[in-house]
C-alpha positions, 0 to 999 in steps of 0.5 A, a space after each residue: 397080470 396083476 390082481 386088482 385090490 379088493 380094499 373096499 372104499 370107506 365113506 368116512 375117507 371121502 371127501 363130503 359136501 353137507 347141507 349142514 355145512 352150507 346152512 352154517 356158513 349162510 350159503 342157504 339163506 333166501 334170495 340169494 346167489 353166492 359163491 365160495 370154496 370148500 377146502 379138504 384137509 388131513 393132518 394139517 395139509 390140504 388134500 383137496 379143494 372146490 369151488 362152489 355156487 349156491 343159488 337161491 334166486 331162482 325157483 328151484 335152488 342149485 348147488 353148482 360144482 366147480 372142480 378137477 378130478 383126475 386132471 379133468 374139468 368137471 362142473 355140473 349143477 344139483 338140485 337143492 329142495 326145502 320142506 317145511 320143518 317139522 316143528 312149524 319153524 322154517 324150512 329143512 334143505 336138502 341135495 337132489 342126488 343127481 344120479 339115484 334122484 333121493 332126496 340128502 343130507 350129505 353128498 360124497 365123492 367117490 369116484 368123479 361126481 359127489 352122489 348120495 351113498 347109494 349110488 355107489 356100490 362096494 363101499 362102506 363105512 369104516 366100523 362096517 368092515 370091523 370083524 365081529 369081534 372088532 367091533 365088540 372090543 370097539 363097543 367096549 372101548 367106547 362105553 368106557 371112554 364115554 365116561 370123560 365126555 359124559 362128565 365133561 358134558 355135566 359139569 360145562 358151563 350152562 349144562 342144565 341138570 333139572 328143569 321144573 324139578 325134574 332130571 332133564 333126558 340129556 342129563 339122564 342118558 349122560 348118567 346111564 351112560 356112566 353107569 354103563 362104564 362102572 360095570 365094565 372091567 379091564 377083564 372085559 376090555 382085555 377078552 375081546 383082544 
């Protein structure tokens, strides 16, 4: 008989559903009942689709799920909530996970259903699985190509380095992250192999 793998399931491979998403399309806007689609893809080709419903009419808002999955129908409802902001400026949606009842942000689908993380157990997210050693090389390559973006970031457009005189804390921590990778050699990089 054969032996069943134990690769574990990666998070950053799943397909998602995120509040985030929704707000920016204008699905989460009040008052509202509205459907669309969201589309998966990898490399340029299309690895999945969905077909979505956001209600906000009723009392208690629903993201209604559409979709096949192993050739089987599924279709279910999950439950949405806002809070006041913290900020005093409007209001902070978020999922209902229909399986552990927390309140998210992001919902994944591993098996059948889109649940909150927890709900699923044996799976991680990919630098998770990285050994200790991966993950100091990973570290050190990141420190070291945070360069290109830190300067990219400084030298945009409307970047704003100093406010009322002072060195703002974006502009600042863009800077530690420079001199972070000013210290960092080829030697460094070449140990962790």
């Amino acid at each position: 008989m054969p032996k069943f793998s134990t690769l574990p399931i990666l998070y950053d491979e799943c397909k998602t559903i995120s509040v985030s998403d929704l707000k920016r399309w204008g699905y989460l806007e009040p008052e509202q009942w509205r459907s669309g689609t969201i589309t998966w893809s990898r490399q340029g080709r299309e690895t999945g689709s969905i077909g979505f419903t956001v209600d906000t009419l009723d009392s208690q808002p629903t993201l209604e799920l559409d979709y096949k999955y192993d050739g089987h129908q599924v279709k279910y409802q999950i439950q949405m909530v806002s809070v006041p902001s913290n900020v005093g400026k409007g209001i902070v949606w978020y999922f209902l996970c229909p399986y552990t009842r927390k309140r998210c942000r992001k919902l994944y689908l591993v098996q059948t259903y889109f649940y909150h993380r927890e709900a699923f157990k044996g799976s991680f997210y990919e630098k998770q699985t990285y050994s200790h050693r991966g993950r100091k090389l990973n570290k050190s390559l990141e420190d070291l190509f945070a360069v290109d973006k830190a300067y990219e970031q400084i030298y945009s457009k409307y970047f704003k380095k100093h406010y009322a005189g002072k060195p703002t804390k974006r502009y600042q921590k863009l800077l530690q992250k420079i001199q972070i990778a000013s210290f960092i050699s080829a030697k460094d990089v070449l140990r962790h192999l």
